[in-house]
C-alpha positions as CSV (number, residue, x, y, z in Angstrom):
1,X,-56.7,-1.7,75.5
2,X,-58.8,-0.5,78.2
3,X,-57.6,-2.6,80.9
4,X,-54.5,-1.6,80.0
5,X,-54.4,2.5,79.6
6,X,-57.0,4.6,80.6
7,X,-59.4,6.0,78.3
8,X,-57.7,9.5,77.7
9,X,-54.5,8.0,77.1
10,X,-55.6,6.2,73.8
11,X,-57.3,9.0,72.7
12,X,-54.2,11.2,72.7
13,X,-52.0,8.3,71.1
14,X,-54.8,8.3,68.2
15,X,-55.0,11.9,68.1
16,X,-51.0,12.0,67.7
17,X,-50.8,9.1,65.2
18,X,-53.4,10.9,63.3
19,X,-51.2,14.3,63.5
20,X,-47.7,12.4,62.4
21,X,-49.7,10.4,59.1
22,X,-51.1,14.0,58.4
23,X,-48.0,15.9,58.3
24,X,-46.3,12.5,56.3
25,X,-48.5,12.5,53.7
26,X,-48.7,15.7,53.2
27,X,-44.6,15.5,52.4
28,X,-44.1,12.1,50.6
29,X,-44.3,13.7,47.2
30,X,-41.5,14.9,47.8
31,X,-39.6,11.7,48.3
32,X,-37.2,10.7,45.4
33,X,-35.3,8.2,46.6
34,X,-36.1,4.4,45.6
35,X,-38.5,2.8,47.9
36,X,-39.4,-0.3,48.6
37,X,-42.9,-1.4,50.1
38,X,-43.3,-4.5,51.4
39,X,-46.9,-5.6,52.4
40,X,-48.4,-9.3,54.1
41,X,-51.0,-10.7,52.6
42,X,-52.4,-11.8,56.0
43,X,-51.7,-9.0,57.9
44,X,-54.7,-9.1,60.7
45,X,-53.9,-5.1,62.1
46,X,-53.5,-3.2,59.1
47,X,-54.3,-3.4,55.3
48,X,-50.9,-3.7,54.1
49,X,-51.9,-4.4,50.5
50,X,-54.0,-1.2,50.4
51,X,-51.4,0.8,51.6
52,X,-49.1,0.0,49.7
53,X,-50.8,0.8,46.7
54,X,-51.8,4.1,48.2
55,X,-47.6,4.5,48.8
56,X,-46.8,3.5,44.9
57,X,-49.4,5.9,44.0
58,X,-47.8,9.0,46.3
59,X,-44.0,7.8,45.6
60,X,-42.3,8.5,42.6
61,X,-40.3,6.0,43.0
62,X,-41.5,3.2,44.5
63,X,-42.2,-0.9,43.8
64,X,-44.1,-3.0,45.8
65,X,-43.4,-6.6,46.3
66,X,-46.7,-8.6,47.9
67,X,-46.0,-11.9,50.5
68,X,-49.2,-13.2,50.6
69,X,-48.8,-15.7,53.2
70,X,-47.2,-13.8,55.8
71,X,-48.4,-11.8,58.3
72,X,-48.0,-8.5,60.4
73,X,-44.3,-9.0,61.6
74,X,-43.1,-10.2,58.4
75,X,-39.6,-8.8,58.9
76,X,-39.6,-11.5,62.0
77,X,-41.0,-14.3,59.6
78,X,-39.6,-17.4,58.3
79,X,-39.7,-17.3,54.5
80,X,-38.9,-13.6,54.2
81,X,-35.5,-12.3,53.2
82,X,-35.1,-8.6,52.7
83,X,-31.8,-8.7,51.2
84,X,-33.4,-11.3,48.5
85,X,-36.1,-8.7,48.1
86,X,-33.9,-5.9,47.8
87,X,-32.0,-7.6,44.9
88,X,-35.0,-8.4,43.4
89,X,-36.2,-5.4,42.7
90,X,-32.7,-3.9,41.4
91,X,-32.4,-1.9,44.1
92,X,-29.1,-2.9,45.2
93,X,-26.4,-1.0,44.8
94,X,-22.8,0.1,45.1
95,X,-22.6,4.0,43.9
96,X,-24.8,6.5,43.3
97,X,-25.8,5.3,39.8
98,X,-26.9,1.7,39.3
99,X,-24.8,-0.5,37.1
100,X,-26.5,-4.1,36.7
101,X,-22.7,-5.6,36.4
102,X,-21.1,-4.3,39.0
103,X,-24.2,-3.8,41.4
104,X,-24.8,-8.0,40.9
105,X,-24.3,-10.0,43.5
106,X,-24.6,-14.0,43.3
107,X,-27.9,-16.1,44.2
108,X,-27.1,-17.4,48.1
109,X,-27.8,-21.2,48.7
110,X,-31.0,-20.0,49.8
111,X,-31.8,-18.5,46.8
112,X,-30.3,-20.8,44.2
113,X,-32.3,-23.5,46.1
114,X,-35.9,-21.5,45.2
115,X,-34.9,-21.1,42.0
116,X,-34.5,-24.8,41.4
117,X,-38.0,-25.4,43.4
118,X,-39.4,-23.1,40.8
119,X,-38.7,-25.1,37.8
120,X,-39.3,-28.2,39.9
121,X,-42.8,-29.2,38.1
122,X,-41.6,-28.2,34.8
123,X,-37.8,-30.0,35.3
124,X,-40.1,-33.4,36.5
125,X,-42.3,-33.1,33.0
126,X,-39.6,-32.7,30.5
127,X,-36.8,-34.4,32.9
128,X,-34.0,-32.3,30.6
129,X,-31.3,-34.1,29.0
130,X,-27.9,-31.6,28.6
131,X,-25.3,-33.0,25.6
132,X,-21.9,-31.0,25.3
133,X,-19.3,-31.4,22.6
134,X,-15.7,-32.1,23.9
135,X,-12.6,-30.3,21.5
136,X,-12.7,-33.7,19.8
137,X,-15.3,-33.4,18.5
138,X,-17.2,-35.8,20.6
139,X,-21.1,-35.5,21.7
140,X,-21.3,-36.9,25.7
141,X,-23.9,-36.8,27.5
142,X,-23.5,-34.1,30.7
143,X,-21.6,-30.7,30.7
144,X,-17.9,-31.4,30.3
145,X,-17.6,-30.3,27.1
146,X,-18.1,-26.6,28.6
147,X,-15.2,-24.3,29.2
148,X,-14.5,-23.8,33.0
149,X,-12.7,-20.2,32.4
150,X,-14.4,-17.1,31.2
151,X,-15.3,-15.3,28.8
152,X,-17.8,-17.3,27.2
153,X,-19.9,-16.5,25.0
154,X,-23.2,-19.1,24.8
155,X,-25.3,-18.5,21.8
156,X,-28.8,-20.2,21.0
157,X,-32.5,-20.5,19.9
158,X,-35.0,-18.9,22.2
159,X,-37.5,-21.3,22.8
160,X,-41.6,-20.5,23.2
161,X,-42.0,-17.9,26.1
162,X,-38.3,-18.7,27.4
163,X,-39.4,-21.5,29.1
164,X,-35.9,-23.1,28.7
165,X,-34.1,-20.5,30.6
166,X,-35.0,-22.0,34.2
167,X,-33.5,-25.3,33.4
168,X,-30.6,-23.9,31.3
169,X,-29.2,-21.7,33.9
170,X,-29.7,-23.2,37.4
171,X,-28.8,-26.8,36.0
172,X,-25.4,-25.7,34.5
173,X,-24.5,-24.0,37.9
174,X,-25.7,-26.5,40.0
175,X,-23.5,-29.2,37.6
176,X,-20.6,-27.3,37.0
177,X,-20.8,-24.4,39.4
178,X,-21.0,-22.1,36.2
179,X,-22.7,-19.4,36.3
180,X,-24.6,-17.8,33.6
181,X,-25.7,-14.5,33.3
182,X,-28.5,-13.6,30.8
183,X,-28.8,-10.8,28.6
184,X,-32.7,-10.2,28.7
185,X,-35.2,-7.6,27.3
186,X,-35.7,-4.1,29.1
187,X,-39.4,-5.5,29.6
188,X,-38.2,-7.7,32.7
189,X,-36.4,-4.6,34.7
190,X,-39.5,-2.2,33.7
191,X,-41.2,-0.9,36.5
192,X,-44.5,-0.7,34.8
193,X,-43.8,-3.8,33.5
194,X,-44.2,-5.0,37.0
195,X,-47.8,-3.8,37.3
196,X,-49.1,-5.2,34.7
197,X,-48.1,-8.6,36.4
198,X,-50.2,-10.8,38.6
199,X,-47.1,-10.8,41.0
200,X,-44.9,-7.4,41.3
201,X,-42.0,-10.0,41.8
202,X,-42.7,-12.1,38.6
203,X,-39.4,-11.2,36.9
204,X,-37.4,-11.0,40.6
205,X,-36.3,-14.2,40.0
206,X,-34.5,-13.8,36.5
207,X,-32.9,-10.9,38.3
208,X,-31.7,-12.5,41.2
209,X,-30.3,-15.0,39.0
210,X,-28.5,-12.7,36.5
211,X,-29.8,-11.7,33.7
212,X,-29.1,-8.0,32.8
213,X,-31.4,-5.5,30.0
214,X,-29.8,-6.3,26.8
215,X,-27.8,-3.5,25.3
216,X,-24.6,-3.3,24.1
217,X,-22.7,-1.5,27.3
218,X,-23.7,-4.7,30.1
219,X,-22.5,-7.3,26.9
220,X,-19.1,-5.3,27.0
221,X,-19.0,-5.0,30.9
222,X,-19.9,-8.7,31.5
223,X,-17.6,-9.7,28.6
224,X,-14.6,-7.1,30.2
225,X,-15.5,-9.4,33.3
226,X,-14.8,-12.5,32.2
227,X,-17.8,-13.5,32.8
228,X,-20.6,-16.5,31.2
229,X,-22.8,-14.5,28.9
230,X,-25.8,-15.9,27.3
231,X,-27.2,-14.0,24.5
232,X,-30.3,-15.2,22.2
233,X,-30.0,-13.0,18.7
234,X,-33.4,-13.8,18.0
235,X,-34.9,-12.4,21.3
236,X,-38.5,-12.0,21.9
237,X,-39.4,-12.2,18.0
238,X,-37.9,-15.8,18.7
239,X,-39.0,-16.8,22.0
240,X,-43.0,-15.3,21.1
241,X,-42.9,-17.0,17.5
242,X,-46.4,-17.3,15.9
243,X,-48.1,-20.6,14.8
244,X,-46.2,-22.4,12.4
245,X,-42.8,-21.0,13.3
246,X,-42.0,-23.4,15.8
247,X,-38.1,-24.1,15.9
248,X,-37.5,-21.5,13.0
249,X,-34.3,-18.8,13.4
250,X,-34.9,-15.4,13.5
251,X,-31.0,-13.6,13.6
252,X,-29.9,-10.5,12.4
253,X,-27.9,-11.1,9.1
254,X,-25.0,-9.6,11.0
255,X,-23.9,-11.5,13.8
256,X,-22.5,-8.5,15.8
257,X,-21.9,-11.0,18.8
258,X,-19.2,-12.6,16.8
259,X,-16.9,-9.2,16.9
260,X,-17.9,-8.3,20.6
261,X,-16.6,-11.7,21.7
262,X,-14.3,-11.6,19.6
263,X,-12.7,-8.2,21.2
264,X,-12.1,-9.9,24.6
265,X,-10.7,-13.1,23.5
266,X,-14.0,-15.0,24.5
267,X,-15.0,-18.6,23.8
268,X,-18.4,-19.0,21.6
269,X,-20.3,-22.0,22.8
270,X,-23.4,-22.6,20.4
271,X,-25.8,-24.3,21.6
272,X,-29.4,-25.5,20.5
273,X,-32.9,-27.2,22.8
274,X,-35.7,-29.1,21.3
275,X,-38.7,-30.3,23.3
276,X,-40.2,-27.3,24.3
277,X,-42.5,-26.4,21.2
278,X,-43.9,-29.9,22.0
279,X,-45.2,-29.3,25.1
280,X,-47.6,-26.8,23.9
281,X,-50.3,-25.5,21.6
282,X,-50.3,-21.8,20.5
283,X,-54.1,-21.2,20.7
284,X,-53.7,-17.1,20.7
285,X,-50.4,-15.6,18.5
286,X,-49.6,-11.9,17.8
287,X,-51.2,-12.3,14.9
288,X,-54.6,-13.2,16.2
289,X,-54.5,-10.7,18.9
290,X,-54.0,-7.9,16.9
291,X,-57.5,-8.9,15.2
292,X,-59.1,-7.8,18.8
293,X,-60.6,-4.1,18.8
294,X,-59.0,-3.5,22.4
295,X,-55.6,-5.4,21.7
296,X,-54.1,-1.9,20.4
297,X,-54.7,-0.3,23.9
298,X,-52.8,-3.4,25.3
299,X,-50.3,-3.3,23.4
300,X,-48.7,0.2,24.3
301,X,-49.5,-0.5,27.7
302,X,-47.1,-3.3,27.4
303,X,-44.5,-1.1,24.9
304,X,-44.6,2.2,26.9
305,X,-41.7,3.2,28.6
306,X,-38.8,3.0,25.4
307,X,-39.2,-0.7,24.9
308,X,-39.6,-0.6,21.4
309,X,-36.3,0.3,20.7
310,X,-34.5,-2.8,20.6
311,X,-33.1,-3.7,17.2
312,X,-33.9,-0.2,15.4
313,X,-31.0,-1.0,13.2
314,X,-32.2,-4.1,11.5
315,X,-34.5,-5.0,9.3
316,X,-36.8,-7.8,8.5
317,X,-38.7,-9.5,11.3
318,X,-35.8,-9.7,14.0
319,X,-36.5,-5.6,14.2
320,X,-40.2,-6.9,15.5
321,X,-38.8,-7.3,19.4
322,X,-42.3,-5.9,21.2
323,X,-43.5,-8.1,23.9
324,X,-47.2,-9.6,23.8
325,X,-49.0,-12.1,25.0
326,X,-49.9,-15.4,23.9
327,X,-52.1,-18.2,24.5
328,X,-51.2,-21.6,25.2
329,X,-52.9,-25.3,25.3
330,X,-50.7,-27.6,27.2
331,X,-50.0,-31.0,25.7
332,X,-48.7,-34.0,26.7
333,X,-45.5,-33.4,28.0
334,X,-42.2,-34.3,25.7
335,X,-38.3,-34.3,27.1
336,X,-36.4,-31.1,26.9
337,X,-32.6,-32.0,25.2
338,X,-30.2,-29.3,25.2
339,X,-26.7,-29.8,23.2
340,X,-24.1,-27.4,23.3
341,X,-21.9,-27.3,20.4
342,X,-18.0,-27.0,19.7
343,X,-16.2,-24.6,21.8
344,X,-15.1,-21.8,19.2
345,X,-12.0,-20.0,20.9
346,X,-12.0,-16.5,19.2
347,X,-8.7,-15.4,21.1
348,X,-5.8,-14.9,18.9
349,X,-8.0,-14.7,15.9
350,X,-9.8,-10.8,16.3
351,X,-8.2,-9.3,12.8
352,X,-9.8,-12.5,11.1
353,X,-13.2,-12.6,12.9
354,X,-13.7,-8.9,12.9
355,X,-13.2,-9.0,8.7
């Protein structure tokens, strides 16, 4: 820099840089507006990562999302969308108070394309097979057994971890142009959730995709909307089974699904997948970790927040909805088969469905 200013010069820009950070940081707890930090992974002038957890730490409202193969002009970078981002991390929106219906906009190309890429190992393993039943009753093999119009209503098993959601979702709308929108626990749309991720924009994708927290407001707005609703009644008790439960139910004795749907006139598609307890070994269930003297300290980290408050109207096992981990052993891989059942057309038939 010296052959290019002279010496006093760069002093007085550092001594002015070093004013302006002083008087910022000296304000930003006062920032309440939602802020997104985006820091390179291989940024060669300034320790973006650092920074940006400094930032999280000063902002109240802040998330972070990490891009660890780009550099110092990541804005100008190939592989780097803001807007994607921004929708990511449910930051997106149309009024002043977010509404994860209204505020949703669909997955470009672009982005329906990365989702596809990353299922792409797991779709080559288990190369999935979809079956749908036509009005005749009829099993076929591909999706034309599927309503076209909305609302629908598709109700299933949740396999181990949810592993059948990546293949479910972007292969209907890539075959049918359908497009599904998830009803998932508060845990994905968390913030401190996020943290406890190796990847701030682990659950981005889900997100970006559709899926909306799971209460009963977003399953009327979505339903309102005419939209393609997928709902698992077992949730996470269901998808993070324990050893020995593998392909076992866990619904609520009520189906309170049936009467939402049945409000709107919406068409109940049931559907079922097998395969995916096949492909793995549970080495480490709840039940094991709950045996380790720091598991308890884990497990409110995980809970914090309100997140145990799913289901606090049932009883029996479905009321167990916490998240936790688990431990898996892969095994050799088996075929995923999903087979969606009967269309069941609730419109015209509310007084009798909602006896």
């Amino acid at each position: 820099l010296t052959d290019i200013l002279p010496k006093e010069s760069i002093v007085w820009k550092l001594k002015m840089l070093r004013t302006a950070a002083s008087y910022v940081n000296s304000r930003l707890h006062a920032v309440k507006a939602q802020t997104l930090v985006v820091a390179s992974g291989n940024d060669e002038l300034l320790p973006s990562r650092d920074e940006a957890e400094r930032l999280r730490a000063k902002l109240k409202n802040c998330r972070i999302r990490h891009f660890r193969d780009n550099g110092h002009k990541i804005l100008l970078e190939d592989g780097f969308d803001l807007a994607t981002s921004i929708k990511g991390s449910t930051y997106y929106r149309r009024s002043r108070q977010p509404d994860f219906v209204s505020d949703y906009l669909p997955p470009t190309p672009d982005e329906l394309e990365k989702a596809i890429d990353h299922d792409r190992l797991l779709n080559f393993a288990t190369d999935p097979v979809m079956l749908s039943t036509l009005t005749d009753g009829r099993i076929v093999r591909g999706l034309a057994g599927l309503p076209r119009e909305g609302p629908v209503l598709f109700v299933g098993y949740h396999m181990l971890m949810g592993f059948e959601l990546g293949p479910l979702v972007t292969g209907v709308l890539k075959s049918t142009g359908i497009h599904i929108r998830g009803l998932a626990h508060p845990f994905l749309f968390n913030e401190s959730s996020e943290q406890l991720m190796p990847d701030t924009s682990y659950f981005d994708l889900p997100r970006i995709m559709g899926a909306v927290p799971v209460t009963g407001v977003n399953f009327y707005k979505l339903l309102s909307e005419k939209q393609f609703v997928l709902l698992f009644p077992g949730g996470a008790r269901e998808a993070l089974h324990r050893k020995g439960e593998e392909y076992k139910l866990f619904w609520p004795e009520q189906s309170e699904f049936v009467r939402m749907a049945s409000r709107f006139g919406a068409t109940i598609v049931p559907f079922g997948v097998v395969g995916e307890d096949d492909i793995c070994d549970l080495l480490l269930d709840y039940n094991d970790l709950v045996k380790l003297p720091f598991y308890d300290t884990i497990d409110k980290k995980i809970n914090e927040g309100g997140l145990r408050k799913l289901r606090t109207d049932s009883t029996g096992e479905i009321k167990n909805q916490d998240m936790h981990p688990v431990v898996l052993t892969p095994k050799v891989p088996g075929r995923f088969y999903f087979i969606f059942g009967k269309p069941i057309e609730t419109r015209g038939r509310e007084k009798e469905l909602r006896d």
